[in-house]
KOLLOKOL-928930 format. One record per residue (C-alpha): residue number from 1; x negated, y negated, z negated. Coordinates in Angstrom, 2 decimals, padded with zeros to 5 digits, m for minus. Layout:
// residues N
+-----+---------+---------+---------+
: num :      xx :      yy :      zz :
+-----+---------+---------+---------+
: NUM :       X :       Y :       Z :
...
+-----+---------+---------+---------+
END
This chain:
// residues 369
+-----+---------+---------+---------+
: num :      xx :      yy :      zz :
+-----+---------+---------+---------+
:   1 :  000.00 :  000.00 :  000.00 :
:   2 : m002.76 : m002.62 : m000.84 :
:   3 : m004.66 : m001.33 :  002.01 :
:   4 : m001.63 : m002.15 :  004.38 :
:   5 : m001.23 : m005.25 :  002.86 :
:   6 : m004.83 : m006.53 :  003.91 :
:   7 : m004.43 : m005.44 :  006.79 :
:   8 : m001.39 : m007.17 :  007.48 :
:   9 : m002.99 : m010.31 :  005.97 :
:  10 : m006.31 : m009.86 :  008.11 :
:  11 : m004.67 : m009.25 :  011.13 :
:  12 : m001.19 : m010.69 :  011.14 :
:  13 : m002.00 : m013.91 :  008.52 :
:  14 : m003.44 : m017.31 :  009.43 :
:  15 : m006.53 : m016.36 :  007.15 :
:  16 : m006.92 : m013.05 :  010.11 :
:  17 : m006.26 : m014.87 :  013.33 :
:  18 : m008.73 : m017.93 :  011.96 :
:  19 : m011.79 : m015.19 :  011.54 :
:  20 : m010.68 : m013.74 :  014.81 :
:  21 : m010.64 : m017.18 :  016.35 :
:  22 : m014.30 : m017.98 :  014.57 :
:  23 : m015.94 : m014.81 :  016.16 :
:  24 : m014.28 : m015.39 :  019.69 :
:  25 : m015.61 : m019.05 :  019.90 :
:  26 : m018.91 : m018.04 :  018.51 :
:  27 : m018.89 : m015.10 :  021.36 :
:  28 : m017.66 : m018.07 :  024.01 :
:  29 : m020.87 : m019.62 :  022.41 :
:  30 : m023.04 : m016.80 :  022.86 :
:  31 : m021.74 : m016.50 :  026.41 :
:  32 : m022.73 : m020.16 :  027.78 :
:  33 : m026.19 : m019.75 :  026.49 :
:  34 : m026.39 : m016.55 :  028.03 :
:  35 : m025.35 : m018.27 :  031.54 :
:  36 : m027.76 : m021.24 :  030.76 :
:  37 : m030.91 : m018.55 :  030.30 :
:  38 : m031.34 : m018.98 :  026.24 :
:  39 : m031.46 : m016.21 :  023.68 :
:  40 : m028.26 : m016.43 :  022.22 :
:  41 : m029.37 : m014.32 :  019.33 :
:  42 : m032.10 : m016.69 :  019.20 :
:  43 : m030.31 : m019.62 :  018.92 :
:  44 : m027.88 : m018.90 :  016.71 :
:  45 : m030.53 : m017.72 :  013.95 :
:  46 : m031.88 : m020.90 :  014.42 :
:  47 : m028.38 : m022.47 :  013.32 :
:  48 : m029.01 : m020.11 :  010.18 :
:  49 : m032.27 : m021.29 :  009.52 :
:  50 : m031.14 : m024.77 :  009.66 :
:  51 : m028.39 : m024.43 :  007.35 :
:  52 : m029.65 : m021.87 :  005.11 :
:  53 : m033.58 : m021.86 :  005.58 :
:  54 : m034.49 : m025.07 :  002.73 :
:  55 : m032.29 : m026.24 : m000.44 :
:  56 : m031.96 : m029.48 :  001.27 :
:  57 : m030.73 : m028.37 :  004.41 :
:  58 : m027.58 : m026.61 :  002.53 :
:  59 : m027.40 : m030.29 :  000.67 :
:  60 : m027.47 : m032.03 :  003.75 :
:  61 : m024.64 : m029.36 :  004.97 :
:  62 : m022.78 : m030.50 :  002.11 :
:  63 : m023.50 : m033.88 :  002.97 :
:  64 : m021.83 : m033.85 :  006.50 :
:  65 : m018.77 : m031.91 :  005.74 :
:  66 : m017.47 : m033.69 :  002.66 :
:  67 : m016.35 : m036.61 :  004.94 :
:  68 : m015.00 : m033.97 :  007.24 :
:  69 : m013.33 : m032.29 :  004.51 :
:  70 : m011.74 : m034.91 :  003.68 :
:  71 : m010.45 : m036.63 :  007.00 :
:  72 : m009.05 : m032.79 :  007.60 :
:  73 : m007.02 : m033.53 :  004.55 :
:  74 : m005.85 : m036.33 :  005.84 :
:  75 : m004.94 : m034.66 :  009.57 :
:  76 : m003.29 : m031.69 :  007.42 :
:  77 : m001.15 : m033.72 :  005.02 :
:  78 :  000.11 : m035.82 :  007.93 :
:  79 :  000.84 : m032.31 :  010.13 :
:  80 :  002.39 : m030.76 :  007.46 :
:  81 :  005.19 : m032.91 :  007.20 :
:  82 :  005.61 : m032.91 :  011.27 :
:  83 :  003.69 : m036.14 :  011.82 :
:  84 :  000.10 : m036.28 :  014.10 :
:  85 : m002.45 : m038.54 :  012.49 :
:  86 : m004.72 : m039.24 :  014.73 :
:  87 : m005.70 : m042.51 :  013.22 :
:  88 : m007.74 : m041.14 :  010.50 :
:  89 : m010.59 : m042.84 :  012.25 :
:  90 : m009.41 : m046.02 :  012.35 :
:  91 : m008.53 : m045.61 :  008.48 :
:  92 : m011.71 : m044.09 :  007.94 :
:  93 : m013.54 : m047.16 :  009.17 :
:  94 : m010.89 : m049.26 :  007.50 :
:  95 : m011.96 : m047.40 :  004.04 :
:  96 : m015.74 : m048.17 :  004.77 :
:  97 : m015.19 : m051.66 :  005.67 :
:  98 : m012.98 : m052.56 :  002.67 :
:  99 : m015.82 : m050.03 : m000.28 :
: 100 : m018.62 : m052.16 :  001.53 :
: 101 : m017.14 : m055.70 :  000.78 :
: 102 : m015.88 : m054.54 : m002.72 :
: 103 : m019.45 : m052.65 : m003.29 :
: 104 : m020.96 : m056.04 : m002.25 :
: 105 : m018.70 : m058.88 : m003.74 :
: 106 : m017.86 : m057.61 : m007.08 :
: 107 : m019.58 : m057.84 : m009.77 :
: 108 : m018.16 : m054.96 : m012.46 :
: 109 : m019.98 : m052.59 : m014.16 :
: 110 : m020.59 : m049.11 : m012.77 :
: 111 : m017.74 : m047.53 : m014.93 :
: 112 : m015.05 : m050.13 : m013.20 :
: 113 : m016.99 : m050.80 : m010.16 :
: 114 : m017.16 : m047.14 : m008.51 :
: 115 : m013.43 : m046.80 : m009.01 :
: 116 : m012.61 : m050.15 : m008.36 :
: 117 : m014.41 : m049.83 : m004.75 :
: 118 : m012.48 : m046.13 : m004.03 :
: 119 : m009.15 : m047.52 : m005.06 :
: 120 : m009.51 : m050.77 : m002.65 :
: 121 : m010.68 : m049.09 :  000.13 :
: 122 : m007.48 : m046.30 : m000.15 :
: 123 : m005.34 : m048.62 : m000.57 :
: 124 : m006.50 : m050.77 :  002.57 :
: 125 : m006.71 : m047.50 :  004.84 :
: 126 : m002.95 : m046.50 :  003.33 :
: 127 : m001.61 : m050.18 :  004.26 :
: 128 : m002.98 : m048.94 :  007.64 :
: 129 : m001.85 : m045.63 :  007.90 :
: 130 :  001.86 : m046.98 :  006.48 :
: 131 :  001.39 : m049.52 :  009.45 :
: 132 :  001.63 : m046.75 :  012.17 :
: 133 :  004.75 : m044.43 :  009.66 :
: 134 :  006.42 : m047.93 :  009.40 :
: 135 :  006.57 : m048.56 :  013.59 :
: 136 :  007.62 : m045.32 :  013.95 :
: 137 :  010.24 : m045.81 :  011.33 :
: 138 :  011.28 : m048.97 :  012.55 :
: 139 :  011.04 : m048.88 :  016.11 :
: 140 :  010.53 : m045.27 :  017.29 :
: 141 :  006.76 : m045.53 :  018.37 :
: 142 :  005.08 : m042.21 :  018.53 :
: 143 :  002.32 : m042.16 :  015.70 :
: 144 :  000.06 : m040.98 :  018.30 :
: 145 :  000.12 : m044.02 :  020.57 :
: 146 :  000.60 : m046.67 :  017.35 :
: 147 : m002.75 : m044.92 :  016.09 :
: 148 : m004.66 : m044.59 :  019.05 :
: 149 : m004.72 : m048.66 :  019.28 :
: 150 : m004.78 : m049.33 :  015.72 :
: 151 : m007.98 : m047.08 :  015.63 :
: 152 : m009.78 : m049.46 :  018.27 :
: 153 : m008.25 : m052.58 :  016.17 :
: 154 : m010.31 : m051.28 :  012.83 :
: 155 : m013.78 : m050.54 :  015.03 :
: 156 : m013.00 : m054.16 :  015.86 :
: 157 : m012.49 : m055.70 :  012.60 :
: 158 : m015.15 : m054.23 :  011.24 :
: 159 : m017.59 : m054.79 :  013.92 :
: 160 : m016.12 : m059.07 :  013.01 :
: 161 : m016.50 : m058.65 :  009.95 :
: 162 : m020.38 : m058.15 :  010.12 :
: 163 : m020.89 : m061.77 :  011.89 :
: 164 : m019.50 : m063.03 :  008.68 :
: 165 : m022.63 : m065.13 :  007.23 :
: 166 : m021.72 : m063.97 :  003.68 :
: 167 : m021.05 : m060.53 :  004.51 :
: 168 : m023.52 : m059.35 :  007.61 :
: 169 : m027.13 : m059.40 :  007.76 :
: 170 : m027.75 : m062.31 :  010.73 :
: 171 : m029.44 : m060.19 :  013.91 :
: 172 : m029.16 : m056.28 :  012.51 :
: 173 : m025.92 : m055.71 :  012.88 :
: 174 : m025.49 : m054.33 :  009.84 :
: 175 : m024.03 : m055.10 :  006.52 :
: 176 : m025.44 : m056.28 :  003.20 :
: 177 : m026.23 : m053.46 :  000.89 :
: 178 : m023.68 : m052.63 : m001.92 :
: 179 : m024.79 : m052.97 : m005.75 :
: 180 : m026.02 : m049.88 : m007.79 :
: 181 : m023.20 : m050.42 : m009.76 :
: 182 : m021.19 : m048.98 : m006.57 :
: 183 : m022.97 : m046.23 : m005.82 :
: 184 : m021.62 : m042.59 : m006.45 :
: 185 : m025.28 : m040.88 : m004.95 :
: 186 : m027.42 : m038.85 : m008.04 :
: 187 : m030.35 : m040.72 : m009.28 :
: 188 : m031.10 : m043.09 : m006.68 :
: 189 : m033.02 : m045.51 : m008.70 :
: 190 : m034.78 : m042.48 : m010.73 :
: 191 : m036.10 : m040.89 : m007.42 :
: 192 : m038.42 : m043.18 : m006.33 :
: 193 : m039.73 : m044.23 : m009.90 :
: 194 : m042.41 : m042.71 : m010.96 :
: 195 : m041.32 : m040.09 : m012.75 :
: 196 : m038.37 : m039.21 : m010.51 :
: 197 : m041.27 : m038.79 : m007.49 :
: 198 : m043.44 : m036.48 : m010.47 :
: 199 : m040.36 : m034.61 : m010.73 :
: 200 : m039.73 : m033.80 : m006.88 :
: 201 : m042.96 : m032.84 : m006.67 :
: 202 : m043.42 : m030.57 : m009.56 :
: 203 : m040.03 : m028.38 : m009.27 :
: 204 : m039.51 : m026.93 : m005.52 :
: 205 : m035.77 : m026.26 : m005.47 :
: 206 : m034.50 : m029.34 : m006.94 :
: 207 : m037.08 : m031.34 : m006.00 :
: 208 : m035.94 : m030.42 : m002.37 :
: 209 : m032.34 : m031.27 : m003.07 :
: 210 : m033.13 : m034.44 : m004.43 :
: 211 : m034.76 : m035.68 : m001.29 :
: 212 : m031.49 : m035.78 :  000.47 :
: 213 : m028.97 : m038.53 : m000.59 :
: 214 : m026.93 : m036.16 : m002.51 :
: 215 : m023.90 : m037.47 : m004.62 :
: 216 : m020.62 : m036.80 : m006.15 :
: 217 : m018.87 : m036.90 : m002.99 :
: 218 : m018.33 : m033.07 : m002.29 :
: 219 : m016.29 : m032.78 : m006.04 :
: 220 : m013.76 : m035.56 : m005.22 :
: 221 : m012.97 : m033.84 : m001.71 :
: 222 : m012.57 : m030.67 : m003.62 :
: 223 : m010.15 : m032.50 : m006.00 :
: 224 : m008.69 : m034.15 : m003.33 :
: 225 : m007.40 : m030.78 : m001.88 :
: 226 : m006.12 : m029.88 : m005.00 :
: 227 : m003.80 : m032.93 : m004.84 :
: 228 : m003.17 : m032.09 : m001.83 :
: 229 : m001.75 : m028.59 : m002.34 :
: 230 : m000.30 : m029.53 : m005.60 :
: 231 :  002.25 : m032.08 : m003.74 :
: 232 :  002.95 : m030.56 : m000.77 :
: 233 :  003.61 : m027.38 : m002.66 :
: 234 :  004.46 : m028.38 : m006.22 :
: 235 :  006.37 : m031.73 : m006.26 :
: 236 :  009.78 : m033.25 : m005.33 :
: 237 :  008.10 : m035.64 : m002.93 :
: 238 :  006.42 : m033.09 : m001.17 :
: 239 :  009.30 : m031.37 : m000.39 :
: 240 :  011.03 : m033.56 :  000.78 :
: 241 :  008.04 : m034.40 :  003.19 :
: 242 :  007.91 : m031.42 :  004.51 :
: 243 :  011.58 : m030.91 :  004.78 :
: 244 :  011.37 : m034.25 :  007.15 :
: 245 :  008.69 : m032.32 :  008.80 :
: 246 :  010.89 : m029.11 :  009.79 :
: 247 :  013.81 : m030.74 :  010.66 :
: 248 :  014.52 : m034.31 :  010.22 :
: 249 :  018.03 : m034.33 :  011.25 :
: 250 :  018.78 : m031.44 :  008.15 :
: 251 :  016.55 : m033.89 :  005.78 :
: 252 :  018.83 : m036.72 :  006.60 :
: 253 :  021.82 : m034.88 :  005.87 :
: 254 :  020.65 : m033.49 :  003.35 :
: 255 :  020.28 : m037.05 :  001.56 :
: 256 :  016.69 : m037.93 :  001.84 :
: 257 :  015.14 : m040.92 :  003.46 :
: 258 :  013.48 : m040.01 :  006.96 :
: 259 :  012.22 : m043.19 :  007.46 :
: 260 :  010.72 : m044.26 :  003.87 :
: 261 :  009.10 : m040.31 :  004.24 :
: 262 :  007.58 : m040.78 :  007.77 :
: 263 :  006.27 : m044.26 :  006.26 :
: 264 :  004.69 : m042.28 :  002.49 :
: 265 :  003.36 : m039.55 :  004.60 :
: 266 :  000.82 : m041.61 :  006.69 :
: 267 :  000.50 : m043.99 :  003.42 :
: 268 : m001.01 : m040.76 :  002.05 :
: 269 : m002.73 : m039.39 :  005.04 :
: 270 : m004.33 : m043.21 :  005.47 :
: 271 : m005.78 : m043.43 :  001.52 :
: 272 : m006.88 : m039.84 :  002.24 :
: 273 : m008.93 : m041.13 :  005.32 :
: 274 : m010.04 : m044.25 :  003.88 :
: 275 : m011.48 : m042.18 :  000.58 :
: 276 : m013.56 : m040.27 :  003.31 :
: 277 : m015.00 : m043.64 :  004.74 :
: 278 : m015.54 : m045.09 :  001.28 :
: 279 : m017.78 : m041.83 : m000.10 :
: 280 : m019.51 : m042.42 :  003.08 :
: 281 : m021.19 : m045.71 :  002.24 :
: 282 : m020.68 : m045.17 : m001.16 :
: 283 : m023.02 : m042.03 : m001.14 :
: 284 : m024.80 : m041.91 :  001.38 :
: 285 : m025.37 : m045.34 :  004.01 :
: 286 : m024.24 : m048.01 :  000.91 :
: 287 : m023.48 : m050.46 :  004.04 :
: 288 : m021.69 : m050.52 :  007.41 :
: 289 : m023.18 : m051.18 :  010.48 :
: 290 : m021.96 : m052.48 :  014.07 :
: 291 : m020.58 : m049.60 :  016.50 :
: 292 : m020.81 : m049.46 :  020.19 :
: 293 : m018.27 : m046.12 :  019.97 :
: 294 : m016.56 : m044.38 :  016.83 :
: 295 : m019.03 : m042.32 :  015.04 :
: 296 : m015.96 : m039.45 :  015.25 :
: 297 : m015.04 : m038.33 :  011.33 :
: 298 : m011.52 : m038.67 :  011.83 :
: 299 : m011.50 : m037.31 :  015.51 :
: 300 : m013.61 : m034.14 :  013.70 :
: 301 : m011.18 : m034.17 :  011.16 :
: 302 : m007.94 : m032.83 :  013.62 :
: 303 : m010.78 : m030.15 :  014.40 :
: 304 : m010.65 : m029.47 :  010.86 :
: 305 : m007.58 : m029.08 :  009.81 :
: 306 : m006.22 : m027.14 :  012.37 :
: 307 : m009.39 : m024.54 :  011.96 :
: 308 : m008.15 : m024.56 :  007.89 :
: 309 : m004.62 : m023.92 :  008.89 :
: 310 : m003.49 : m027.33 :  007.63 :
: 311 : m003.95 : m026.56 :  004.05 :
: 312 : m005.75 : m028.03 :  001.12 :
: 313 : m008.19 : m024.95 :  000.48 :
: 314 : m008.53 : m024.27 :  004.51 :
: 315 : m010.06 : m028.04 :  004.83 :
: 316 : m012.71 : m027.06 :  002.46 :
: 317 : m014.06 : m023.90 :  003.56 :
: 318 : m013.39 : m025.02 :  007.59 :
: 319 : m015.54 : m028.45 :  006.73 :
: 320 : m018.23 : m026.71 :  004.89 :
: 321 : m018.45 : m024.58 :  008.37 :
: 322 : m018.22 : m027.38 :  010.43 :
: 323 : m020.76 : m029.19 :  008.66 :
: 324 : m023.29 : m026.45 :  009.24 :
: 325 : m022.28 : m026.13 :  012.47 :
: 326 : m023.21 : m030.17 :  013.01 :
: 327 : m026.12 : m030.01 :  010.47 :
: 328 : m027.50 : m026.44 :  011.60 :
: 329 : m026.81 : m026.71 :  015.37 :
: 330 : m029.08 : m029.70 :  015.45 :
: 331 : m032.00 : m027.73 :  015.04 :
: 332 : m031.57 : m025.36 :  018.35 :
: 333 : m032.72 : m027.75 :  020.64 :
: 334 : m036.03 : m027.94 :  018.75 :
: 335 : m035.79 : m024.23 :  018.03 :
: 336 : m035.17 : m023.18 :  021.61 :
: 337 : m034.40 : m026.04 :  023.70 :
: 338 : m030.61 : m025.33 :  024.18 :
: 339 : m028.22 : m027.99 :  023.95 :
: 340 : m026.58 : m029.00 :  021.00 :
: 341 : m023.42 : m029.47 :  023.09 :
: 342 : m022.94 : m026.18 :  022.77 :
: 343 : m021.94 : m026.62 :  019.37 :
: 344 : m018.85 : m028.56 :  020.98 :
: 345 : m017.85 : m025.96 :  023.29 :
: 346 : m017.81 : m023.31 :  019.80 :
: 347 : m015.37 : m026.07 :  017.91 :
: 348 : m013.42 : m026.33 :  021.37 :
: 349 : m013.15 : m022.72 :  021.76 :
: 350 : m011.96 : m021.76 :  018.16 :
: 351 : m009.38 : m024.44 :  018.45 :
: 352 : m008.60 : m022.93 :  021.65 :
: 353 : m007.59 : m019.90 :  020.08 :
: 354 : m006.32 : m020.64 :  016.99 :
: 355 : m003.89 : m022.85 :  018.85 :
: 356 : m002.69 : m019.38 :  020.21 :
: 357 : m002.21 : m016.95 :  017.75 :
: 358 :  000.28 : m015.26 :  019.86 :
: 359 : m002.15 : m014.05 :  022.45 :
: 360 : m004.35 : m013.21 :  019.14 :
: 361 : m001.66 : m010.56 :  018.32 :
: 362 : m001.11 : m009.23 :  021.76 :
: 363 : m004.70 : m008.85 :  022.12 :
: 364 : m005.20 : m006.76 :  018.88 :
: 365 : m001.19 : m004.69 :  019.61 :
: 366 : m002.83 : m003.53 :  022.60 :
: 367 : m006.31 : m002.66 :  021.20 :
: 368 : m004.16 : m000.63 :  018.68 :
: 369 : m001.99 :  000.62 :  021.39 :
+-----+---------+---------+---------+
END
């Protein structure tokens, strides 16, 4: 009976046709590389050494998916109650702008500051996120074409708001450098004291780990998901969110507010986004800089979510993967001198199939057959 039961889950469950979905878009993967005259064996080791091989490459793994993590929250909350956020980007950058000026103007200390910074910046990226719920709500406009332009209108702003004399470094492009009192990274004035570069030197393991800007960053996205699951799954409000997402006709008769849910749900999916932007500088860049093209967090969060089935606890363990993927992949062009592109085409491919489970379960019915 238990044995039939993991089957079932393995092969008939999301949790199944994700791993299936994982090994066919590593095997696409392996397949290109194959065609272009690498080793795929070869290359793909070399993703394992560069995730796994050093303590600070896992750190730096850690590093790259906690955004991700996060904006796939955001994507998964927004999906989950029938709605497409494809503005996390814009809030994302919305978040950063908004935790640089608060790092940067105010002067708190660090117990006030740090939340002070998170709470502005989420609460700038909701306004935006509500912006797109509330155009829908009000006058029909898909979310998808509201937050397309409103994610061009934040790259915008923020790129302004560096030729601010009192906020942008004149000539860099780049922003003035938060306080230490807004900082969430792990002993970044201790690292380069004297004792802090004694340490690194003398203890191999964490003295590897501390080289990389690690921080706090990775335990809020992990709460984060918690919150996540807990109201989608354990609250009045998320109910009725997700009741607007199955049907929002039934909702309506049923006596709940379409229109003041559509507008909460990208609220939430928005501060989601915008904590992802403000961890960012908080933890790792402490400033913004001016950008030709979006650097792609929120874009990479869609990618995500859907590989973590829209779920709290999927986000996590599908961003840790993507985050070695990014991190790790990196290294195969040194490694063998294949393309990291072909990273891409493995994301694109599990997508791919997890975006059709059906043929999943044909596929494995007639293998059984």
């Amino acid at each position: 009976m238990v044995a039939e039961k993991l089957k079932k889950l393995f092969l008939q469950g999301p949790l199944g046709l994700t791993l299936i979905s994982i090994l066919l878009g590593f095997s696409v993967g392996a397949v290109v590389l194959f065609l272009a005259g690498f080793n795929p064996f070869e290359a793909y080791w070399a993703i394992l050494r560069g995730t796994f091989a050093k303590p600070k490459y896992v750190s730096y793994v850690i590093i790259y998916a906690t955004p991700l993590i996060i904006t796939g929250l955001s994507v998964a909350f927004a999906l989950r109650t029938g709605l497409f956020n494809i503005g996390a980007e814009g809030q994302f950058i919305v978040g950063s702008m908004v935790a640089v000026m608060a790092g940067y103007y105010l002067h708190l200390p660090i117990w006030i500051h740090v939340p002070a910074c998170m709470l502005l910046a989420m609460t700038a990226a909701a306004v935006w996120g509500g912006l797109a719920g509330y155009i829908k709500a009000r006058f029909g406009v898909h979310e998808v074409i509201s937050t397309i332009m409103l994610n061009w209108i934040a790259l915008y702003l923020s790129n302004w708001s560096l030729t601010l004399k009192t906020f942008g470094k004149m000539g860099t492009g780049k922003s003035f450098t938060i306080m230490d009192s807004a900082r969430i990274d792990l002993f970044g004035q201790w690292k380069i004291s004297e004792a802090g570069i004694d340490f690194i030197r003398s203890h191999k393991v964490l003295g590897d780990v501390l080289k990389t800007p690690v921080n706090i960053g990775i335990l809020i996205a992990i709460f984060l998901a918690f919150v996540v699951w807990y109201i989608l799954n354990k609250t009045t409000l998320g109910y009725e969110l997700r009741a607007v997402g199955y049907n929002p006709h039934a909702a309506e008769y049923g006596g709940i507010d379409v229109k003041k849910s559509i507008v909460t749900s990208m609220s939430i999916a928005g501060a989601l986004a915008g904590c992802a932007g403000a961890i960012q500088v908080m933890g790792v860049s402490h400033k913004i800089a001016k950008l030709a093209i979006m650097e792609g967090y929120g874009f990479d969060g869609i990618a995500v979510s859907l590989i973590g089935n829209n779920s709290g606890p999927g986000s996590v363990f599908a961003g840790l993967l993507f985050g070695g993927l990014k991190y790790g992949g990196s290294k195969i062009q040194d490694a063998v001198g294949a393309p990291t592109e072909v990273i891409n085409i493995v994301v694109g491919t599990i997508i791919l199939f997890i975006a059709m489970p059906k043929l999943i379960q044909m596929l494995l019915r007639s293998r059984r057959g």
